[in-house]
Backbone as XML, in Angstrom:
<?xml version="1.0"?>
<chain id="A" units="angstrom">
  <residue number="1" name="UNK">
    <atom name="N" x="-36.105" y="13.100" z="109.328"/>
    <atom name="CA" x="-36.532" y="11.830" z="108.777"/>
    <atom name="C" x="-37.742" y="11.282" z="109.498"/>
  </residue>
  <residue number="2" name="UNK">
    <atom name="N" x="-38.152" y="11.746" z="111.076"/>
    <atom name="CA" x="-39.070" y="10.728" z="111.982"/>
    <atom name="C" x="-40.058" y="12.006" z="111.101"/>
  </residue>
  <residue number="3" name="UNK">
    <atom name="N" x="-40.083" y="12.626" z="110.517"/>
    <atom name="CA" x="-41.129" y="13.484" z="110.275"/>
    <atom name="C" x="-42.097" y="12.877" z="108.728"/>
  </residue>
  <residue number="4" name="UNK">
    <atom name="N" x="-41.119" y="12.406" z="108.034"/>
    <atom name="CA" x="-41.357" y="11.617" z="106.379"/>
    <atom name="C" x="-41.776" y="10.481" z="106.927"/>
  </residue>
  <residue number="5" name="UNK">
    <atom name="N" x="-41.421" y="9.380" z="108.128"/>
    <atom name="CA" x="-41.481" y="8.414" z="108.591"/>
    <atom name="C" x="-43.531" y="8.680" z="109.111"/>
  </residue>
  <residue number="6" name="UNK">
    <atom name="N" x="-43.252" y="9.940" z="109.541"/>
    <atom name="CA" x="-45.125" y="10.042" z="110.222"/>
    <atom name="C" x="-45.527" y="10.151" z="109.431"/>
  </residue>
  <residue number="7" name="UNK">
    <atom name="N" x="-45.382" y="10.871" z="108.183"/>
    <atom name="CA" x="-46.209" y="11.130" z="107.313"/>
    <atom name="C" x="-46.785" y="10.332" z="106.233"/>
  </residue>
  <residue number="8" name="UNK">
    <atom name="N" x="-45.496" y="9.362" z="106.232"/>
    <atom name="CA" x="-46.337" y="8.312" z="105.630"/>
    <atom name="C" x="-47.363" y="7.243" z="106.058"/>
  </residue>
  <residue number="9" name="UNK">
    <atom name="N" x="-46.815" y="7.059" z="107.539"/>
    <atom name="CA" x="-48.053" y="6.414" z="108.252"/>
    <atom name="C" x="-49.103" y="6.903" z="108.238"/>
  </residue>
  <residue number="10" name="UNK">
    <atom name="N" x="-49.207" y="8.059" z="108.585"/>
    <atom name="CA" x="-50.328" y="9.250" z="108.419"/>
    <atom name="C" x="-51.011" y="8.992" z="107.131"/>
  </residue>
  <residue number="11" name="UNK">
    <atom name="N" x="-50.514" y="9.120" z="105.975"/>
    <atom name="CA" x="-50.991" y="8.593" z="104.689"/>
    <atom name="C" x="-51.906" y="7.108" z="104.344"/>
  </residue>
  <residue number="12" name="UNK">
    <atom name="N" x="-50.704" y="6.367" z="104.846"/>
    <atom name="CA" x="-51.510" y="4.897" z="105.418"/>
    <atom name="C" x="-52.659" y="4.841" z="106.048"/>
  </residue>
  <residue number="13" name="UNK">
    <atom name="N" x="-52.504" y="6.073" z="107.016"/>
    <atom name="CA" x="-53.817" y="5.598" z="108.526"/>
    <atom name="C" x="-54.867" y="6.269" z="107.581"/>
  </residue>
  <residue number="14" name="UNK">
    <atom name="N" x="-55.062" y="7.034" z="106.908"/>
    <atom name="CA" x="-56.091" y="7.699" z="106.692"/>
    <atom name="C" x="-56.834" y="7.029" z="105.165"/>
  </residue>
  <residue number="15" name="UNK">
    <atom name="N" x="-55.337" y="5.849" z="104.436"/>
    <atom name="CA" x="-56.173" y="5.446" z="103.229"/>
    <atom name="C" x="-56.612" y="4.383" z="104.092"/>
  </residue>
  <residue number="16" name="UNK">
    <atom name="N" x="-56.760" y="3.520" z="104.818"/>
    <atom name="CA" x="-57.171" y="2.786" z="105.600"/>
    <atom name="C" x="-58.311" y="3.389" z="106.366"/>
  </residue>
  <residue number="17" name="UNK">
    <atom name="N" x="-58.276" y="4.544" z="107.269"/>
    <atom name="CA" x="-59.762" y="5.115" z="107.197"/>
    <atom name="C" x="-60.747" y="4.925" z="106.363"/>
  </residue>
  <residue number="18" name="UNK">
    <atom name="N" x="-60.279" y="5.592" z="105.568"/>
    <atom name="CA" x="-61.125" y="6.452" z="104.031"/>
    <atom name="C" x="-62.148" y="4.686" z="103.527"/>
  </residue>
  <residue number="19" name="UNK">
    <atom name="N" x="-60.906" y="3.655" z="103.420"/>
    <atom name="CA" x="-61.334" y="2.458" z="103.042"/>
    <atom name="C" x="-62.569" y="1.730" z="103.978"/>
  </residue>
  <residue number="20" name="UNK">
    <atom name="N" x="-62.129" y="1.036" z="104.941"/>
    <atom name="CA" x="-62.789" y="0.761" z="106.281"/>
    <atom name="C" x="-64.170" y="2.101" z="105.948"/>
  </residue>
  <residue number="21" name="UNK">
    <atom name="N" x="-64.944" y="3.348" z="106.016"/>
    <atom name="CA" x="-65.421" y="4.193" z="106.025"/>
    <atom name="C" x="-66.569" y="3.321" z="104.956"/>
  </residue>
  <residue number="22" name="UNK">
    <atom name="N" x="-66.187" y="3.351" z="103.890"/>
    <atom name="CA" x="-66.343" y="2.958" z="102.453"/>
    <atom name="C" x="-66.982" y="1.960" z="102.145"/>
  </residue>
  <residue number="23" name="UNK">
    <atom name="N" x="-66.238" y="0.806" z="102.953"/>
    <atom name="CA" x="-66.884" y="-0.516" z="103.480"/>
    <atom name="C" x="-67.914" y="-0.613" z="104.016"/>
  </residue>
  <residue number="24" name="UNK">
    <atom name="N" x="-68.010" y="0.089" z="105.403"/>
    <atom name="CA" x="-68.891" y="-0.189" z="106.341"/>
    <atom name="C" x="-70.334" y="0.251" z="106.042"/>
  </residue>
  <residue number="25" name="UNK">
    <atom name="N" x="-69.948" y="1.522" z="104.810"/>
    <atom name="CA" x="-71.064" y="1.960" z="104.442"/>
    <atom name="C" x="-71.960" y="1.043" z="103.320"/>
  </residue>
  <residue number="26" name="UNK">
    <atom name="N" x="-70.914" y="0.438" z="102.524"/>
    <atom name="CA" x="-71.390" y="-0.265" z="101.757"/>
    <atom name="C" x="-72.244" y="-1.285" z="102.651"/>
  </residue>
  <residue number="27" name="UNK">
    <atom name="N" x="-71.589" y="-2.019" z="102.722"/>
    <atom name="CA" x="-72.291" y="-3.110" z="104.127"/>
    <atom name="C" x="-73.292" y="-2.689" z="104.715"/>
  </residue>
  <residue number="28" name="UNK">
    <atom name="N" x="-73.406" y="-1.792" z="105.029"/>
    <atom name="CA" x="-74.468" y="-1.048" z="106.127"/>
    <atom name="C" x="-75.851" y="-1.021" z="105.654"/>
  </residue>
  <residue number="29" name="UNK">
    <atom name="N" x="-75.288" y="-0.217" z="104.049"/>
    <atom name="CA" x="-76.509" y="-0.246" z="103.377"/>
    <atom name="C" x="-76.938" y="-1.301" z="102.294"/>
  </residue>
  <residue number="30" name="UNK">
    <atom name="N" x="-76.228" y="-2.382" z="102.486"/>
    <atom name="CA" x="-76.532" y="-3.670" z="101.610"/>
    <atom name="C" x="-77.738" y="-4.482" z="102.609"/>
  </residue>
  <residue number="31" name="UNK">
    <atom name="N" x="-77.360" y="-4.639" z="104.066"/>
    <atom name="CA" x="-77.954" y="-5.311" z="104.536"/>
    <atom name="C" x="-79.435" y="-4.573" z="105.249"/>
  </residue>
  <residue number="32" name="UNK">
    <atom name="N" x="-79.775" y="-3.310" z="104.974"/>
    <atom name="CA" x="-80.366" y="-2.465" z="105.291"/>
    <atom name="C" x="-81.528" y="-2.772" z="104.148"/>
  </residue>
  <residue number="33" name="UNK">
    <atom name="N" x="-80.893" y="-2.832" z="102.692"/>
    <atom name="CA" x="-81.723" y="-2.709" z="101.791"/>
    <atom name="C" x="-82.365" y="-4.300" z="101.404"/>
  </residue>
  <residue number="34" name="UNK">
    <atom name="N" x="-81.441" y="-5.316" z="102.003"/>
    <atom name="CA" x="-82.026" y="-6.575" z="101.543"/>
    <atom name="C" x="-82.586" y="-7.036" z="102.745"/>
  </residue>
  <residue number="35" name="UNK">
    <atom name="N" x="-82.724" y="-6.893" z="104.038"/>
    <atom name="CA" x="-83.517" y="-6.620" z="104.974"/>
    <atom name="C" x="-84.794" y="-5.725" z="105.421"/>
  </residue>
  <residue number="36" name="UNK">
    <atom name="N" x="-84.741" y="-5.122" z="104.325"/>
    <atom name="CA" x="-85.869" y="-4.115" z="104.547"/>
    <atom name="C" x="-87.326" y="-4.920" z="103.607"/>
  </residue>
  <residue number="37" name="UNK">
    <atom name="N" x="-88.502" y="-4.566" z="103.863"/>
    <atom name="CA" x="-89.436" y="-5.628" z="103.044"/>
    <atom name="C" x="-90.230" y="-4.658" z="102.106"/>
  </residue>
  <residue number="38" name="UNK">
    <atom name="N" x="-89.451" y="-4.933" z="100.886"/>
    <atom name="CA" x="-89.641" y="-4.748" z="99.564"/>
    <atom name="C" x="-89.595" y="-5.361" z="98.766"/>
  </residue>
  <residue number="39" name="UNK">
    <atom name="N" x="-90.343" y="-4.741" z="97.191"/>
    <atom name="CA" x="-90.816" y="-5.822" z="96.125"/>
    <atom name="C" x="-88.917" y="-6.095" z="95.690"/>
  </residue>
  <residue number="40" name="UNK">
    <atom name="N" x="-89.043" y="-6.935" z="94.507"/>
    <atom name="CA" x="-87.712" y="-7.094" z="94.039"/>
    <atom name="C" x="-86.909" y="-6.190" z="93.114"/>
  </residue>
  <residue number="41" name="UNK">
    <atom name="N" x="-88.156" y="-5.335" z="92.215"/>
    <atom name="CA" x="-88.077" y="-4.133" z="91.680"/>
    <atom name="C" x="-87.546" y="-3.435" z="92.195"/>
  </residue>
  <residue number="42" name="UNK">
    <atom name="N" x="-88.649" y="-2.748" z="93.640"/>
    <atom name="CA" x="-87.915" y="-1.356" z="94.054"/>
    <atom name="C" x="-86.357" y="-1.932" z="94.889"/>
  </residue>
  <residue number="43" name="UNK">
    <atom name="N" x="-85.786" y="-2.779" z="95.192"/>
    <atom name="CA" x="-85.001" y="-3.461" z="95.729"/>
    <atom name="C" x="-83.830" y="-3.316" z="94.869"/>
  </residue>
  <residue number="44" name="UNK">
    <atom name="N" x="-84.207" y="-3.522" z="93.708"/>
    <atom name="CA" x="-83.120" y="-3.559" z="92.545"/>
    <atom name="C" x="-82.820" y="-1.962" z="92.179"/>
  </residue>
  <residue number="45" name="UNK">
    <atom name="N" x="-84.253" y="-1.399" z="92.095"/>
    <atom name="CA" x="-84.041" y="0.630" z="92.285"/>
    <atom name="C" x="-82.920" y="0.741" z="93.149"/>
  </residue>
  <residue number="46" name="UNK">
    <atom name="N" x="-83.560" y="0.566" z="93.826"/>
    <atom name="CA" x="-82.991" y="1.318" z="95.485"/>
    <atom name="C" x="-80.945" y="0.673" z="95.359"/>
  </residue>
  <residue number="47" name="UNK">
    <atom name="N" x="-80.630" y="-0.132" z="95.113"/>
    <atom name="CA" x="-79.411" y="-0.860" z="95.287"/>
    <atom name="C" x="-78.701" y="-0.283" z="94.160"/>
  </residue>
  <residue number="48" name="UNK">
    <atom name="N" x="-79.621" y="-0.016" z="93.074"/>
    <atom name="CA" x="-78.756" y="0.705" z="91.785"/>
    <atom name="C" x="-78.884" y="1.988" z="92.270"/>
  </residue>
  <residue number="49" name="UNK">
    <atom name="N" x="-79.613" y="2.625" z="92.468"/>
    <atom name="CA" x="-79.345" y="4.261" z="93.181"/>
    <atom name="C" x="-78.488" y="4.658" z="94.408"/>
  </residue>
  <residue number="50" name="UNK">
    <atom name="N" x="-78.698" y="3.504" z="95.174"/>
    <atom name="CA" x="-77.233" y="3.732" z="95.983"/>
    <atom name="C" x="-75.755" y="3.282" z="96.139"/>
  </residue>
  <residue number="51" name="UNK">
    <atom name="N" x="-75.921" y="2.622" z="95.090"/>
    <atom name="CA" x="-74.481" y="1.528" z="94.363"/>
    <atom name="C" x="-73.717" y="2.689" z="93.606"/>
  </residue>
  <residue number="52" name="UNK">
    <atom name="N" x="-74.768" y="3.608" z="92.739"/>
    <atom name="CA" x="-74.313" y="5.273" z="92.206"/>
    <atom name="C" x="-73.851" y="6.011" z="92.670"/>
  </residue>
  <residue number="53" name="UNK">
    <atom name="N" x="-74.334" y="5.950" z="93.890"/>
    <atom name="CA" x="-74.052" y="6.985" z="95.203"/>
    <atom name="C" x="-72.642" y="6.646" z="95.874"/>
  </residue>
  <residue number="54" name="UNK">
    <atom name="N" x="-72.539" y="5.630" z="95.997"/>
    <atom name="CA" x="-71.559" y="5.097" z="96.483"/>
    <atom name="C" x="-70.180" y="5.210" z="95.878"/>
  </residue>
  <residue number="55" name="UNK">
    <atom name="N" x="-70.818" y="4.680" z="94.571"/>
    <atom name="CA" x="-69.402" y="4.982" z="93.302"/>
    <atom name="C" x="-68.808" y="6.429" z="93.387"/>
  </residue>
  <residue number="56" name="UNK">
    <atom name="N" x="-69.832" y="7.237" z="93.317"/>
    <atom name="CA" x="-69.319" y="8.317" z="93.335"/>
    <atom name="C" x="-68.585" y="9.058" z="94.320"/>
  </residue>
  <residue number="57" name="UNK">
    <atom name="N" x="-68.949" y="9.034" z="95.748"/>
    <atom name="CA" x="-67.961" y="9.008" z="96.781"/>
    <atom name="C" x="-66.866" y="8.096" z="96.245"/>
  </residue>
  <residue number="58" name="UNK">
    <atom name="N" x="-66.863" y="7.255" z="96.742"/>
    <atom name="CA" x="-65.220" y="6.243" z="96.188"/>
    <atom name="C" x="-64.716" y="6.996" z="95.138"/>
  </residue>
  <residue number="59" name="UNK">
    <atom name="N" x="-64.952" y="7.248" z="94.165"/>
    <atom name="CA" x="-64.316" y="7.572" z="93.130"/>
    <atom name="C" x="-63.954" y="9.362" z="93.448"/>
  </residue>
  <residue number="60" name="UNK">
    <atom name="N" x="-64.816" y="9.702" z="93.858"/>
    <atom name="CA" x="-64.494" y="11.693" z="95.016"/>
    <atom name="C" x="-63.195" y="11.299" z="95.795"/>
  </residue>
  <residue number="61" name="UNK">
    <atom name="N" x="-63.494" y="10.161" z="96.756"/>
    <atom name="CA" x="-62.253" y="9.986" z="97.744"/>
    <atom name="C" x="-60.926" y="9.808" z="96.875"/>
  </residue>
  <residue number="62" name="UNK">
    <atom name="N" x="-61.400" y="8.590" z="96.177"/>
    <atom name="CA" x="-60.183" y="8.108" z="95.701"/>
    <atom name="C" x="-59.154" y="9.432" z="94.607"/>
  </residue>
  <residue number="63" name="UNK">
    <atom name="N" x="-60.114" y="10.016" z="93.904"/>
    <atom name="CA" x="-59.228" y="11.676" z="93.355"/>
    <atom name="C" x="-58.559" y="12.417" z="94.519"/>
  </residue>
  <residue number="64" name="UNK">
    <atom name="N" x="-59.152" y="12.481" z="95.908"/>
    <atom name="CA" x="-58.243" y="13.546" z="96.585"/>
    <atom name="C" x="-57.274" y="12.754" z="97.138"/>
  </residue>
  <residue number="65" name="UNK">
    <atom name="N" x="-57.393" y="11.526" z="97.559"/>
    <atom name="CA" x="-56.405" y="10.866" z="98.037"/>
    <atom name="C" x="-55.188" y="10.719" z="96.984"/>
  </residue>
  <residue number="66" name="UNK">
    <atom name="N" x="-55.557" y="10.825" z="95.698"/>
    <atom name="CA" x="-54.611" y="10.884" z="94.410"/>
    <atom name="C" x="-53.669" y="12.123" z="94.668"/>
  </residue>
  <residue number="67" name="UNK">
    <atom name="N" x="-54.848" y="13.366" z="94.485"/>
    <atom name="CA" x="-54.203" y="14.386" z="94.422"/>
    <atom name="C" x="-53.322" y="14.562" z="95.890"/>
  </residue>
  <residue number="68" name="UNK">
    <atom name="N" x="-53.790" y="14.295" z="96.743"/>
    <atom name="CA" x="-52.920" y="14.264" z="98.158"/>
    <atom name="C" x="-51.722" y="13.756" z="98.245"/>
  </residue>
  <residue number="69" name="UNK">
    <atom name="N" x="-51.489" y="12.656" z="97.711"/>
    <atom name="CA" x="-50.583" y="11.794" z="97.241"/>
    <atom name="C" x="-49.266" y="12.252" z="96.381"/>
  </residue>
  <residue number="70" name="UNK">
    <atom name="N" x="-50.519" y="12.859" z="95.503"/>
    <atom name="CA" x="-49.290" y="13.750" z="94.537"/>
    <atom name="C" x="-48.722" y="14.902" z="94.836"/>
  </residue>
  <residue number="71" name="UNK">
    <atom name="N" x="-48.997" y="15.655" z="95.866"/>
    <atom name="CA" x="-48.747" y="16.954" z="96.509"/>
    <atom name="C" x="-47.732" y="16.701" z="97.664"/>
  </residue>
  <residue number="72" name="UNK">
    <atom name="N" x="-48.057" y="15.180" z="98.081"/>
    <atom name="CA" x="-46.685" y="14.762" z="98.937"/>
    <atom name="C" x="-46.034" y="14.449" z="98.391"/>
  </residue>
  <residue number="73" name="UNK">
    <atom name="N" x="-45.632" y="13.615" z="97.261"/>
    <atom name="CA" x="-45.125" y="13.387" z="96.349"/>
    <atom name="C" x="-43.936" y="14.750" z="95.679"/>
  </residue>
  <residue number="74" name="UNK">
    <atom name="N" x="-44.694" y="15.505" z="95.362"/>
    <atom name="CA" x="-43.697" y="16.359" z="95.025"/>
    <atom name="C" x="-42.929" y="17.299" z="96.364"/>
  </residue>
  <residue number="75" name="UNK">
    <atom name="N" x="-44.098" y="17.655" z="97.434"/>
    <atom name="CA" x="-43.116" y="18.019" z="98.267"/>
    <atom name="C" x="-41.787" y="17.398" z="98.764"/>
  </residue>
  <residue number="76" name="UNK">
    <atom name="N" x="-41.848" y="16.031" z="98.734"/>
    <atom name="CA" x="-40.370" y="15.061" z="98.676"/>
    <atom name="C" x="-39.784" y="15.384" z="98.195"/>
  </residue>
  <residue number="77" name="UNK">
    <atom name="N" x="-39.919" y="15.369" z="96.848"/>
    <atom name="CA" x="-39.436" y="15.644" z="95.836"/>
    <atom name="C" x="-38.314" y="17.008" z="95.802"/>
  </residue>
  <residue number="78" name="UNK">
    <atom name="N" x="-38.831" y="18.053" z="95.923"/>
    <atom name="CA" x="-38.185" y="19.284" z="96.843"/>
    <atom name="C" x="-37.324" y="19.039" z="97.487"/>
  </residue>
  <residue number="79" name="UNK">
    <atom name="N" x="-37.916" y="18.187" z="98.858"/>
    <atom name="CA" x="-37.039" y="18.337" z="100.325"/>
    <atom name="C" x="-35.541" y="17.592" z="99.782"/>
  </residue>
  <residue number="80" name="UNK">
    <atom name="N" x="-35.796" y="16.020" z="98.655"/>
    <atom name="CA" x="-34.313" y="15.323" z="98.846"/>
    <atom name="C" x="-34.101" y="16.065" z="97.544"/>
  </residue>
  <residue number="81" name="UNK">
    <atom name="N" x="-34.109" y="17.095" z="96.512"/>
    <atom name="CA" x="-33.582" y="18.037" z="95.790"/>
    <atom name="C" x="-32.657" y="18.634" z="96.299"/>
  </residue>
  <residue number="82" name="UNK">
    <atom name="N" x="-33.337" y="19.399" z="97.400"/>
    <atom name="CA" x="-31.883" y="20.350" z="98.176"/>
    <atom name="C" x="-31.215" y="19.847" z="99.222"/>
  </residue>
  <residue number="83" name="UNK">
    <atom name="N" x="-31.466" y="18.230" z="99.886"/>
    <atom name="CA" x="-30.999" y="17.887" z="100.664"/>
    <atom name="C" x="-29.725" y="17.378" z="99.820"/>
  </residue>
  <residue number="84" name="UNK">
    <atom name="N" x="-30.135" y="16.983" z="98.393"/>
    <atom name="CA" x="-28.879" y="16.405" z="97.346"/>
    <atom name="C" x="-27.926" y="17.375" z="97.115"/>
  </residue>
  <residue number="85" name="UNK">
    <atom name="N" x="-28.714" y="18.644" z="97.062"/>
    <atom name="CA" x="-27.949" y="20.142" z="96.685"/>
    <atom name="C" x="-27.027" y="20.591" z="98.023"/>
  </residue>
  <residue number="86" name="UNK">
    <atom name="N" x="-27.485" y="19.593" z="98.759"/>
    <atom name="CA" x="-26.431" y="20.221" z="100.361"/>
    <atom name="C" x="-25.283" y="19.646" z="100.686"/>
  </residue>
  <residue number="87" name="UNK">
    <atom name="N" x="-25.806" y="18.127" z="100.300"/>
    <atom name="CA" x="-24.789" y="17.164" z="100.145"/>
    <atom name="C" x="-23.581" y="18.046" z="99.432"/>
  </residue>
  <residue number="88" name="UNK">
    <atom name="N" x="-23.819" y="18.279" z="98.303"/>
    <atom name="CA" x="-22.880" y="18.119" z="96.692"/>
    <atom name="C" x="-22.186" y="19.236" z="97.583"/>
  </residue>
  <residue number="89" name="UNK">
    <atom name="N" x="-22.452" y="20.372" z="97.803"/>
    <atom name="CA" x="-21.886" y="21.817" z="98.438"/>
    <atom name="C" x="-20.993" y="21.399" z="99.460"/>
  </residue>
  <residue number="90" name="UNK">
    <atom name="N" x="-21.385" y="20.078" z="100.321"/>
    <atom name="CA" x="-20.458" y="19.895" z="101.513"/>
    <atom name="C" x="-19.087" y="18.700" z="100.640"/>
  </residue>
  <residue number="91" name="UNK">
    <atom name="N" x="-19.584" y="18.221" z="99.702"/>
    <atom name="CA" x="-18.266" y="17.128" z="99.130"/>
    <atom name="C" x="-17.814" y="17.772" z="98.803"/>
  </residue>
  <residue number="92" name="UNK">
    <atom name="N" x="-17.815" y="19.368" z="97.779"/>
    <atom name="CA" x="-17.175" y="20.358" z="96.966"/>
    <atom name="C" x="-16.365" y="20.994" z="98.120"/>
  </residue>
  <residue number="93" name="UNK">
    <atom name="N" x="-17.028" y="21.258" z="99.306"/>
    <atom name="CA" x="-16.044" y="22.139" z="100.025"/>
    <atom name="C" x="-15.437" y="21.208" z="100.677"/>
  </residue>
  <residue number="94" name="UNK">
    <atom name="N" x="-15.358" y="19.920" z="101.241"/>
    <atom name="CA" x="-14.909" y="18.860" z="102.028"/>
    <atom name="C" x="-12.987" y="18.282" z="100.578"/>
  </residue>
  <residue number="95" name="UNK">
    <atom name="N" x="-13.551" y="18.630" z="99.129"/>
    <atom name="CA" x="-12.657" y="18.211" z="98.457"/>
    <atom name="C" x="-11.525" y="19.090" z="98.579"/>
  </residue>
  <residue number="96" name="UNK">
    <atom name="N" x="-12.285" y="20.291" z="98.192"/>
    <atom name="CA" x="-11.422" y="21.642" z="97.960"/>
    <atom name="C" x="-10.489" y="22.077" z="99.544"/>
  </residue>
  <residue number="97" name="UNK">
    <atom name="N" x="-11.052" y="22.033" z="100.719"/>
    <atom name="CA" x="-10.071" y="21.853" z="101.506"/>
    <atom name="C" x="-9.127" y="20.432" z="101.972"/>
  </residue>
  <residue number="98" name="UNK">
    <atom name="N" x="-9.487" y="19.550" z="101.395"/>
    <atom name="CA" x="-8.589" y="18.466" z="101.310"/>
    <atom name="C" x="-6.904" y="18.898" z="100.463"/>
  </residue>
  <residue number="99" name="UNK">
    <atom name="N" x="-7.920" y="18.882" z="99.349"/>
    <atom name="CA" x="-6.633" y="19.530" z="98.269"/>
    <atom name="C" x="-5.849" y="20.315" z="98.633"/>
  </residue>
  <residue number="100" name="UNK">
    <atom name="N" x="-6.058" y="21.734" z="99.122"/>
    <atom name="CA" x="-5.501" y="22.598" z="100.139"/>
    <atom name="C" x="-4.502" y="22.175" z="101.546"/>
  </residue>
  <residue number="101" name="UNK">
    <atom name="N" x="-5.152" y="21.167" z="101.894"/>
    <atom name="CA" x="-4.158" y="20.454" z="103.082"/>
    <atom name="C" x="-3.101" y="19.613" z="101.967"/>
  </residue>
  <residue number="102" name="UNK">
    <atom name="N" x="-3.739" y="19.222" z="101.505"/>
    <atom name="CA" x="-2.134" y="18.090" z="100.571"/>
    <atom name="C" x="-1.360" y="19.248" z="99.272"/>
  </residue>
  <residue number="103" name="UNK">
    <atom name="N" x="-1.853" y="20.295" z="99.125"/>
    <atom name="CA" x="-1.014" y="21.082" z="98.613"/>
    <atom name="C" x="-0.048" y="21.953" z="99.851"/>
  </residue>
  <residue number="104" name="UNK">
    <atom name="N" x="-0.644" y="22.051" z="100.708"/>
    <atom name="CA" x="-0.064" y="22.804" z="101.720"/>
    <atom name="C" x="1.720" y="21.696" z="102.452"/>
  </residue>
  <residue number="105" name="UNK">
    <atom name="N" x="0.801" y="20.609" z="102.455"/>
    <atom name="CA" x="1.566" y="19.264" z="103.062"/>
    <atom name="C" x="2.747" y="19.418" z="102.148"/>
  </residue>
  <residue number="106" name="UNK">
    <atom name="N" x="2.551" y="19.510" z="100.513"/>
    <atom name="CA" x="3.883" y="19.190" z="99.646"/>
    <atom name="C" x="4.376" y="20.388" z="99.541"/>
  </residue>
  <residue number="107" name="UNK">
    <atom name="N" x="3.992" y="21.840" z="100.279"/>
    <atom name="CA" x="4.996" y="22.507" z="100.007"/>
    <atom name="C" x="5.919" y="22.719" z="101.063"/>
  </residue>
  <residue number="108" name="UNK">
    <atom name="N" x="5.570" y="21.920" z="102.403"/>
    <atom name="CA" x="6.279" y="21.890" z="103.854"/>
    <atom name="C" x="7.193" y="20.898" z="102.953"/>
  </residue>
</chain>
């Protein structure tokens, strides 16, 4: 369980990376480009060509973090499958020797 417990933090820490990353860049290059001394034109270029740029990372990240998501997702999926399938095997044999002791009991 401390292992599903890391991994989701792990998941957390890194969409929180990925985000923070994302940001800073945005920021970085907002105040880069409206600080820099240019007409209002190329200003408006330049902010739409890297506003594109930008989208498109975010939207790159945000697919693998999907697909990442979904690949943990199903590996769970798996692990409490047969952890359910281990369960059921131990109530089946936990019943069946019960029964066995109280059949045994009523024939003493």
């Amino acid at each position: 369980m401390c292992t599903d417990e890391h991994g989701d933090a792990t998941g957390r820490n890194l969409g929180v990376l990925i985000t923070g990353f994302i940001l800073g860049a945005l920021t970085g290059t907002a105040l880069g480009l409206f600080f820099a001394p240019k007409s209002g034109r190329e200003l408006r270029q330049e902010v739409k060509e890297k506003g594109g740029e930008y989208y498109g990372l975010a939207k790159e990240k945000l697919a693998e973090a999907y697909e990442a998501g979904k690949q943990k997702g199903a590996e769970l999926k798996e692990k409490v499958t047969a952890t359910a399938a281990k369960v059921k095997d131990s109530v089946d044999t936990g019943v069946k020797k019960a029964k066995q002791a109280l059949k045994k009991e009523s024939e003493e």
